[in-house]
C-alpha positions in Angstrom: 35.2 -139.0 -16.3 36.4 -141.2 -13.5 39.3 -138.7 -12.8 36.8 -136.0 -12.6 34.8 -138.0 -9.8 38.0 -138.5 -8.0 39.2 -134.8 -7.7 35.3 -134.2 -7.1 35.9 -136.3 -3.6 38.9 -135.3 -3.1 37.9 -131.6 -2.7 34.9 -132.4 -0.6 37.3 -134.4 2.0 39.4 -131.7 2.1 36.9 -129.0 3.2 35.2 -131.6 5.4 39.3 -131.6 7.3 39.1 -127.8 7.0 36.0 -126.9 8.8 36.4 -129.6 12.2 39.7 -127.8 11.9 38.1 -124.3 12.1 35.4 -126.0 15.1 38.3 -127.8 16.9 40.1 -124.5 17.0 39.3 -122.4 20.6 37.7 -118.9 20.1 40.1 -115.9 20.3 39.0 -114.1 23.4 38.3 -110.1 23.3 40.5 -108.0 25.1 39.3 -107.1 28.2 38.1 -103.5 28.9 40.3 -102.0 32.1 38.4 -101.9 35.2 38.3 -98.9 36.7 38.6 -98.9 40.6 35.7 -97.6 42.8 34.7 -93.8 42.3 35.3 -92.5 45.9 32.9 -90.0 46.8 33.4 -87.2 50.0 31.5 -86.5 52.6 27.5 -84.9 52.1 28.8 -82.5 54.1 31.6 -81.9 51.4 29.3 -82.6 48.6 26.9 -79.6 49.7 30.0 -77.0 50.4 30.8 -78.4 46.5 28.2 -77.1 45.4 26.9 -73.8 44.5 25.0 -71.2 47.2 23.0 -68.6 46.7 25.1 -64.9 47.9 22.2 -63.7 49.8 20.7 -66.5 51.0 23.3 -69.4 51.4 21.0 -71.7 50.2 22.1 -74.6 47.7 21.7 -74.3 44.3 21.7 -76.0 41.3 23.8 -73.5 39.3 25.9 -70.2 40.0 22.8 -67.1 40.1 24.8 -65.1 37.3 22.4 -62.4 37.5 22.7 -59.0 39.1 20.6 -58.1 42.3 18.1 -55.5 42.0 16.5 -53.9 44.6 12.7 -52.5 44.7 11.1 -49.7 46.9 8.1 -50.9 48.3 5.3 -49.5 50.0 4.3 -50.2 53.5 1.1 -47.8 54.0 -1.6 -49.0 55.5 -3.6 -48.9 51.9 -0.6 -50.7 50.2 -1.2 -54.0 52.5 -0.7 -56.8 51.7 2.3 -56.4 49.6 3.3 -58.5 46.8 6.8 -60.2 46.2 8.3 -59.0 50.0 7.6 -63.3 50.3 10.6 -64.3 47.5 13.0 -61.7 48.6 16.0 -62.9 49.7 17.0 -59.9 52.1 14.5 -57.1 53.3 15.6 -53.8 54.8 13.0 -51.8 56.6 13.6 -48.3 57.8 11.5 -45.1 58.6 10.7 -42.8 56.0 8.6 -39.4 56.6 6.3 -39.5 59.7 5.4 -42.8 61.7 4.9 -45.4 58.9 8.0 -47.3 57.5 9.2 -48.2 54.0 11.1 -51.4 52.3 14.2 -51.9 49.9 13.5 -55.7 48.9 16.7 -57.2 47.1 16.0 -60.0 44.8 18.1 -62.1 43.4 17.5 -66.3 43.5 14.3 -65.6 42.4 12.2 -62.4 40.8 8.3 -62.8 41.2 6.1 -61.7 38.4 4.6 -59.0 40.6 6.4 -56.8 43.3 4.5 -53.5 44.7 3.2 -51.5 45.6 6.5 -49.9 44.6 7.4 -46.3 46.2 9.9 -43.4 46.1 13.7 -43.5 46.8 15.6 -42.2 49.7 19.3 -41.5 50.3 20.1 -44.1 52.9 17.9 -46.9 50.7 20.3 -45.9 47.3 23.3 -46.5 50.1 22.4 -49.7 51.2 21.4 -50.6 47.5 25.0 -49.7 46.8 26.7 -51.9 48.5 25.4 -54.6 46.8 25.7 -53.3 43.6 22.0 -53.4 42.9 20.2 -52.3 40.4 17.5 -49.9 42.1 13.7 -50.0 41.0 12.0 -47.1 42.2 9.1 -44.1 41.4 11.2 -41.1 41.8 12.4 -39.8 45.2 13.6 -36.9 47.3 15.2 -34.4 45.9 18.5 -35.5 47.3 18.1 -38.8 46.0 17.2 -37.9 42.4 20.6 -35.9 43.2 22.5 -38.7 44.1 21.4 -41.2 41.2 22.0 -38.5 38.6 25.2 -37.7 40.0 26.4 -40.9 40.5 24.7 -42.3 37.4 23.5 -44.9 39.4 21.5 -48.0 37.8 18.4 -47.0 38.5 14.7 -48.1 37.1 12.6 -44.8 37.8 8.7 -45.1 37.0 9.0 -41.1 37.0 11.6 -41.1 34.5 12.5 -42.8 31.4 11.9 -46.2 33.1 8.3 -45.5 33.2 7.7 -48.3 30.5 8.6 -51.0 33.2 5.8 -50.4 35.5 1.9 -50.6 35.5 -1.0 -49.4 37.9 -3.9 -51.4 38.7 -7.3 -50.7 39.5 -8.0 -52.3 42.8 -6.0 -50.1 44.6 -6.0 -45.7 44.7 -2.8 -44.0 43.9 0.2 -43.6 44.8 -0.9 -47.5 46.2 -0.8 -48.7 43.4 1.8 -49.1 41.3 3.4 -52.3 40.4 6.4 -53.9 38.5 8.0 -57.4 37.9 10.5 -60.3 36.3 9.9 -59.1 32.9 10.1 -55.6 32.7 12.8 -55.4 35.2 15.1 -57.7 33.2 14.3 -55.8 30.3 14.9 -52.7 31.4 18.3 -54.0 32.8 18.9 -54.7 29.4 17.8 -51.9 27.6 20.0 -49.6 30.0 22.6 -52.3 30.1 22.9 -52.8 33.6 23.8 -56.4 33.4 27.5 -55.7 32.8 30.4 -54.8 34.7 28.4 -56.0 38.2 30.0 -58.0 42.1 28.2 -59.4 44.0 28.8 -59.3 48.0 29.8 -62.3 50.0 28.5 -63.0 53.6 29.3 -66.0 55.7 26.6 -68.3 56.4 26.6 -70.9 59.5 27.5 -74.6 59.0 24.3 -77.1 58.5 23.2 -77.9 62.3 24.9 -75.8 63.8 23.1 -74.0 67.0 23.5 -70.5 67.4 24.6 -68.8 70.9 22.8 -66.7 72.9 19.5 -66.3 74.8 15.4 -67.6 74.3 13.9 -65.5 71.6 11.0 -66.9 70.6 8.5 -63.4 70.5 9.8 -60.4 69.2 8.4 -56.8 69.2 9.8 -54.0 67.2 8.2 -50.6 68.0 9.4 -47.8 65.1 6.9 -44.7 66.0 4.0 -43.5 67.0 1.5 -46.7 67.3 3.6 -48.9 64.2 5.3 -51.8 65.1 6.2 -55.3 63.7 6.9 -58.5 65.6 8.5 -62.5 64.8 7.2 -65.4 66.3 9.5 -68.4 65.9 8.2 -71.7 64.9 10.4 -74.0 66.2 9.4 -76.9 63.5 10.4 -74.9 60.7 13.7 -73.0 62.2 12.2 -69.6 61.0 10.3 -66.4 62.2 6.9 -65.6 61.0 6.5 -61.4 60.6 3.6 -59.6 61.7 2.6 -56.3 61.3 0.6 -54.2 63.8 -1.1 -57.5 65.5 -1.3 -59.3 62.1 0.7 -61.7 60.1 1.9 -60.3 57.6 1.6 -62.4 53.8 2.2 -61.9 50.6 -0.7 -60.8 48.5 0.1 -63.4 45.7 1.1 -66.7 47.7 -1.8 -65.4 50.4 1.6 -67.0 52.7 3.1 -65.3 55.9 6.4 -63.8 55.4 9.2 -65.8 57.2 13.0 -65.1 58.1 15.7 -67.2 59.1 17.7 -64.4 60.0 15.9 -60.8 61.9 19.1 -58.6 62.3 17.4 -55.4 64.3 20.4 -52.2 64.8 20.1 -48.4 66.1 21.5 -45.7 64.0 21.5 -42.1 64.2 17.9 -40.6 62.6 17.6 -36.9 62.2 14.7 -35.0 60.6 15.6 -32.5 58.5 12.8 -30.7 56.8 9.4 -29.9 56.9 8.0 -32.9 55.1 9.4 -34.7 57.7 12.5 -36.3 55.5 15.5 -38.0 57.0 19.0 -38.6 57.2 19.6 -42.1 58.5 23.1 -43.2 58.9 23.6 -46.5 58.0 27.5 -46.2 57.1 28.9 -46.2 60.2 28.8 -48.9 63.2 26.3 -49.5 66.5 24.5 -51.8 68.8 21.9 -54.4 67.6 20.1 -57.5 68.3 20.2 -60.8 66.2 17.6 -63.7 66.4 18.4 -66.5 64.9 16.8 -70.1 65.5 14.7 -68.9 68.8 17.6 -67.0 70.3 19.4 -63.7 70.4 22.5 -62.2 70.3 23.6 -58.3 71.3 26.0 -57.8 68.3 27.3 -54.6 67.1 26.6 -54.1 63.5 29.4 -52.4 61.5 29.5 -51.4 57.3 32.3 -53.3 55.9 32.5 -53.2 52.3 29.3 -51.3 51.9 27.3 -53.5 54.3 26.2 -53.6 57.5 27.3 -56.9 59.3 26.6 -58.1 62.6 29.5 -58.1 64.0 30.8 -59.8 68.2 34.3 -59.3 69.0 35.5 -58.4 65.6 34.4 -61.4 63.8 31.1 -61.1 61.6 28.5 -63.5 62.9 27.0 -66.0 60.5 23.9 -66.0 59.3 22.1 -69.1 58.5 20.9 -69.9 54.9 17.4 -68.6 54.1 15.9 -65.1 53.9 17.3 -62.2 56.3 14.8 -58.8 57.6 16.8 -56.1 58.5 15.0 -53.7 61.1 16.8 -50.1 61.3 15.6 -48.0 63.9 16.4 -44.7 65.6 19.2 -44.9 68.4 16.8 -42.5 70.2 15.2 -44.2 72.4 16.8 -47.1 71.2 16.6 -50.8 71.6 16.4 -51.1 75.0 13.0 -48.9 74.8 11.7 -50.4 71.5 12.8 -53.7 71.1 11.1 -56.5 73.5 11.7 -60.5 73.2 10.5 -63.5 75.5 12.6 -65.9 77.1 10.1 -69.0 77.3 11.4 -71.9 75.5 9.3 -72.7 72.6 
């Protein structure tokens, strides 16, 4: 019993030794995690070229627009006032079609509203500006030419007349032919259903650096006569860097943002315009090269505007001119009188 006591003692001594031992002992440190140096950043001016822009716009974007552009015919009668989606497009070509009274191809492509009308027939010279973007082209039928020229070409085309009736809707507070509209849903689904979105470019243009000031003259009013008694001017507002567009004394707006219609960029060119039937049908040439005026930022520019690669680009000395990010109007009118007769601007500094 006495031994038993001992070896009890014994063993309780011990492990008393073994844990101040243990306490006595210093702590084995962690390996410390390398430090990585400092993350070097460029430039916000780098950062922003980094990054992706829009190809019709040049303005930033979160993500690459993998989407294909597609182009509307839009009305521009007096009953078809105001218009809806002309506000969101990202470029806007305007040209005569029969008589005195002008039409649009909008091209969409950053964003597609959910209503864009009154849409209208197609033209020849509209399917070869649509072209050269690669657009898909919404449209209720056309001349006979250009229902030629789509069916020969089998161009992408969205026809209200024809089997891509499904995509578009009339409503009832406008008459016919006024009043016929389409928008982001049908049109992607019909670019689906005819499988348009394969097998597509898109065009590239050259935009002007952030602050930089473009060359040229005051511009702060401009007045565009087509024919007879139409016309169209910008007003430039100085705190927003961007024309506001009127139409025949009035601003023009969108019908669903009630907004005015605005531009960065208001490229106006001459090109041969011939009649050449009785309803008064054209042939506008916009394939070749010319004279033109650009306003950008409350000035103007005399360019010459020359199609390269399927588009017309204002063009001094050779070298394209750049636009500057946000929405561009392009105003075609006949070389006959020509700009010098039907184009007016002030000089006053805003």
């Amino acid at each position: 019993m006495e031994r038993a006591r001992k070896l009890f003692w014994l063993f309780c001594l011990t492990l008393l030794f073994l844990t101040a031992c243990s306490q006595d002992k210093p702590p084995q440190n962690e390996p410390e995690e390398e430090q990585s140096g400092p993350i070097e950043t460029g430039t916000d001016e780098e950062e922003r070229e980094a990054r992706p822009v829009a190809p019709l716009t040049g303005m930033v974007v979160d993500e690459p627009i993998e989407r294909r552009i597609i182009g509307v015919m839009i009305d521009n009668a007096g009953p078809a006032r105001p218009q809806s989606g002309l506000g969101q497009a990202d470029m806007v070509y305007e040209i005569l079609a029969e008589g005195d009274i002008t039409r649009y191809l909008a091209l969409f492509h950053s964003e597609i509203p959910d209503v864009i009308g009154p849409v209208r027939s197609l033209r020849p010279y509209y399917l070869d500006i649509a072209r050269g973007y690669d657009a898909i082209i919404a449209h209720a039928g056309g001349s006979p030419a250009a229902k030629e020229e789509v069916d020969r070409t089998s161009y992408p085309s969205i026809d209200g007349t024809r089997s891509g009736g499904f995509a578009f809707y009339r409503t009832d507070h406008r008459r016919a032919p006024h009043n016929l509209y389409i928008g982001r849903e049908k049109l992607l689904e019909g670019e689906e259903r005819f499988g348009y979105n394969k097998d597509y470019s898109l065009p590239k243009f050259t935009f002007a650096e952030e602050g930089a000031e473009p060359d040229g003259k005051q511009a702060t009013q401009v007045t565009i006569k087509y024919a007879g008694s139409y016309q169209v001017a910008y007003e430039y507002d100085a705190a927003q860097g961007l024309y506001t567009r009127y139409v025949k004394g009035e601003a023009h707006t969108d019908e669903q943002t009630g907004e005015a219609i605005v531009a960065s960029n208001v490229l106006v060119i001459e090109t041969g315009h011939q009649v050449i039937d009785n309803a008064g049908r054209r042939v506008v040439d916009v394939s070749g090269e010319g004279r033109g005026y650009l306003f950008q930022r409350g000035k103007v520019q005399e360019i010459t505007w020359k199609n390269v690669d399927g588009l017309i680009r204002p063009m001094i000395n050779g070298e394209e001119v750049p636009l500057y990010p946000g929405p561009t109007w392009v105003n075609i009118i006949p070389d006959q009188p020509g700009l010098e007769t039907n184009v007016t601007y002030s000089q006053e500094t805003p």
